[in-house]
ZATIKOL-269617 format. One record per residue (C-alpha): y, x, z; residue in one letter. Coordinates in nm, 3 decimals, decimal comma, padded with zeros to 5 digits. Layout:
N
PT        Y        X        Z  voza
PT        Y        X        Z     A
...
END
This chain:
163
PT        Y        X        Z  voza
PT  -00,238   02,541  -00,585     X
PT  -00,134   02,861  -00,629     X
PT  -00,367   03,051  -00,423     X
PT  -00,542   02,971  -00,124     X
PT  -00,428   03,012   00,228     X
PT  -00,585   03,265   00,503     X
PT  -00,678   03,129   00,783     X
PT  -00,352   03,081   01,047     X
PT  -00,107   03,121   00,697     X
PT   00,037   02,836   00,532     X
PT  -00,086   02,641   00,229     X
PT   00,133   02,730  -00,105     X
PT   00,181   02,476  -00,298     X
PT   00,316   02,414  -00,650     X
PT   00,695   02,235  -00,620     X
PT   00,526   01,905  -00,824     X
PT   00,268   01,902  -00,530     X
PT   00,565   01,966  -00,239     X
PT   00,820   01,699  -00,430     X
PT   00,478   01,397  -00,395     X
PT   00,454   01,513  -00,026     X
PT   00,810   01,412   00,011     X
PT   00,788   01,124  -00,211     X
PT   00,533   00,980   00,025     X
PT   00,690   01,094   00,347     X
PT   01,018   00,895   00,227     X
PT   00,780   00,606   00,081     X
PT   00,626   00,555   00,476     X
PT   00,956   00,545   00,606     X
PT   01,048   00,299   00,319     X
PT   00,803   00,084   00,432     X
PT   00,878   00,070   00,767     X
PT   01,258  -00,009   00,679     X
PT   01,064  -00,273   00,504     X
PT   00,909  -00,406   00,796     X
PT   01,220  -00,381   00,996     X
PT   01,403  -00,600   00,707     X
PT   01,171  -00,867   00,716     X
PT   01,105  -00,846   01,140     X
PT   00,718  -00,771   01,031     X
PT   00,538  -00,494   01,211     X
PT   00,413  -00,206   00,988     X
PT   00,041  -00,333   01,013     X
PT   00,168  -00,700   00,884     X
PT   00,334  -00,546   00,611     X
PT   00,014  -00,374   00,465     X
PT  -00,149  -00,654   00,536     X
PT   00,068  -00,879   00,311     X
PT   00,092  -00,589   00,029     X
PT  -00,306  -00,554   00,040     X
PT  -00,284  -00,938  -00,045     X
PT  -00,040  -00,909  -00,320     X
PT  -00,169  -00,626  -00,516     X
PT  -00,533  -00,672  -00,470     X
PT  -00,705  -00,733  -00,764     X
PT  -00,918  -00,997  -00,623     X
PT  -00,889  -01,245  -00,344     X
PT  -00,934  -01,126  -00,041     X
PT  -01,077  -01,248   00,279     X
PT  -01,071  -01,161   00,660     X
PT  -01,341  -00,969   00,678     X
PT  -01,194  -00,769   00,354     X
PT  -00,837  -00,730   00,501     X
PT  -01,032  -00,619   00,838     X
PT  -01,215  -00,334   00,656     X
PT  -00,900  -00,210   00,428     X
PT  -00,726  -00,167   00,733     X
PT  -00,957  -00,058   00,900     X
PT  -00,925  -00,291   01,261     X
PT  -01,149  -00,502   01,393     X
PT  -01,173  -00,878   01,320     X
PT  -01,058  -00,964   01,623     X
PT  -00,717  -00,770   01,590     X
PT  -00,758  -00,904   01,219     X
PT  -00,757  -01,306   01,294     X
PT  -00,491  -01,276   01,541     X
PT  -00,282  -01,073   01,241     X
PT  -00,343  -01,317   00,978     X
PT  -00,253  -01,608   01,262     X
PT   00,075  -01,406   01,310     X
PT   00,136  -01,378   00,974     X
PT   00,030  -01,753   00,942     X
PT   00,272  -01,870   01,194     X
PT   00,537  -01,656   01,004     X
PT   00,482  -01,855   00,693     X
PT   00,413  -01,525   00,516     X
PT   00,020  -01,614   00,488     X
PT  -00,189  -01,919   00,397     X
PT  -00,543  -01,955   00,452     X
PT  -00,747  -02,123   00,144     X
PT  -01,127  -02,220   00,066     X
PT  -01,291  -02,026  -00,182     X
PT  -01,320  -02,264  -00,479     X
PT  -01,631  -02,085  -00,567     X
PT  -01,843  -02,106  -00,202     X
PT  -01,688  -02,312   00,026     X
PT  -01,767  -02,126   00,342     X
PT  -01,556  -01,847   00,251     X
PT  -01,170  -01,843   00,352     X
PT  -00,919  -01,658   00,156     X
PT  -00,567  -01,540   00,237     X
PT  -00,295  -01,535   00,013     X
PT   00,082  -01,420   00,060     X
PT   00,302  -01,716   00,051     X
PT   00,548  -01,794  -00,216     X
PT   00,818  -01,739   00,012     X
PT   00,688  -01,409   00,181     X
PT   00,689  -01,308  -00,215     X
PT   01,036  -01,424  -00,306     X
PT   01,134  -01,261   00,033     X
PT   01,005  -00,923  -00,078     X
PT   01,085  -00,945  -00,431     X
PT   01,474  -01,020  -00,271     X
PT   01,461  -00,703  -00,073     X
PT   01,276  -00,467  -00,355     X
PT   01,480  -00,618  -00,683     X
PT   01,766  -00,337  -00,609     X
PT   01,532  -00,044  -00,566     X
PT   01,308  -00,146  -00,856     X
PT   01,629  -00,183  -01,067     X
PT   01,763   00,197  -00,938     X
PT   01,376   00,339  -01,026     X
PT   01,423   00,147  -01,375     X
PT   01,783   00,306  -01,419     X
PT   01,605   00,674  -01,394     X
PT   01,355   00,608  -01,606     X
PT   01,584   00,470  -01,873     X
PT   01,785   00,812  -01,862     X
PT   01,455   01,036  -01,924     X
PT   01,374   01,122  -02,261     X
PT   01,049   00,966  -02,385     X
PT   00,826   01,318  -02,340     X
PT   00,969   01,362  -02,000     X
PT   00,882   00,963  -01,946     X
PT   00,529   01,050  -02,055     X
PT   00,479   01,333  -01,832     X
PT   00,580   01,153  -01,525     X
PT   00,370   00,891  -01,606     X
PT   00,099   01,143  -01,646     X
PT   00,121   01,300  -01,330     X
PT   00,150   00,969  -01,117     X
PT  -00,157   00,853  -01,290     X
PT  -00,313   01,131  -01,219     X
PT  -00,177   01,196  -00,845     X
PT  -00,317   00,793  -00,792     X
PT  -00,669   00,886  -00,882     X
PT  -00,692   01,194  -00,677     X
PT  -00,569   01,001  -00,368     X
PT  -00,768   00,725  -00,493     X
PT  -01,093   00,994  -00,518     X
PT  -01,031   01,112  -00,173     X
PT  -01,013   00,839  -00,056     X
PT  -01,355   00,702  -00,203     X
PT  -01,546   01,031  -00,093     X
PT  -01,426   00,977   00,290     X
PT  -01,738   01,077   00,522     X
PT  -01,628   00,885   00,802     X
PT  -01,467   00,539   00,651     X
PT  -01,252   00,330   00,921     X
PT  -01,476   00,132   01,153     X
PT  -01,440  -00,243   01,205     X
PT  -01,639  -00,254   01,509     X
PT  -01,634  -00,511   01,780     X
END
């Protein structure tokens, strides 16, 4: 930051810091295009991308808590999403008590179908950067990821579950 705001003034911000706001402004409408594409509502689609990228399997109670509803709201989701072929339900190999939920192959070629275009336009800018210029991107997304990530972790009041 630049310097720090009085109180009833705006933040000032360096551009780098402005240009991520927008970047994630544009990614949240992205991802309700997203939803829109594949007739999923927003909370279904971070369901099924909380499935994908998580590196572990994940079960109801986990999807509850990282989105932070209850597991009511959360069984009738996954029995949406179930219905929609986009989720399967699974016994842990491990303790059989335990359900997990995993994106279908079809919900993945599905989003993979919709994505392969954008991926391939993010992959055609990269190519044109020089290598330094590649690094320092790189750099400050890393970065950017753990600070939200950081924030994130040191939340005082984490989402509720509740009943």
């Amino acid at each position: 930051m630049t310097d720090q705001a009085r109180p009833g003034e705006p933040l000032r911000v360096e551009p780098e810091t402005t240009a991520l706001r927008d970047l994630r402004t544009v990614m949240l409408d992205f991802g309700l295009t997203l939803g829109r594409r594949m007739n999923l509502h927003s909370t279904d689609l971070s369901a099924i991308e909380h499935l994908a990228f998580s590196p572990l399997p994940l079960g109801p109670g986990d999807l509850a808590t990282r989105l932070g509803i209850s597991p009511a709201a959360t069984t009738e989701l996954v029995d949406r999403l179930e219905r929609a072929g986009h989720v399967e339900r699974r016994r842990d190999l491990a303790d059989r008590r335990r359900i997990r939920l995993q994106p279908t192959q079809s919900a993945v070629r599905e989003v993979h179908q919709h994505l392969r275009p954008l991926i391939a336009a993010f992959d055609g800018l990269a190519a044109e950067m020089t290598p330094a210029d590649r690094s320092a991107v790189l750099r400050y997304l890393t970065g950017a990821t753990a600070i939200y990530q950081q924030w994130a972790a040191d939340d005082p009041d984490p989402p509720s579950t509740g009943p």
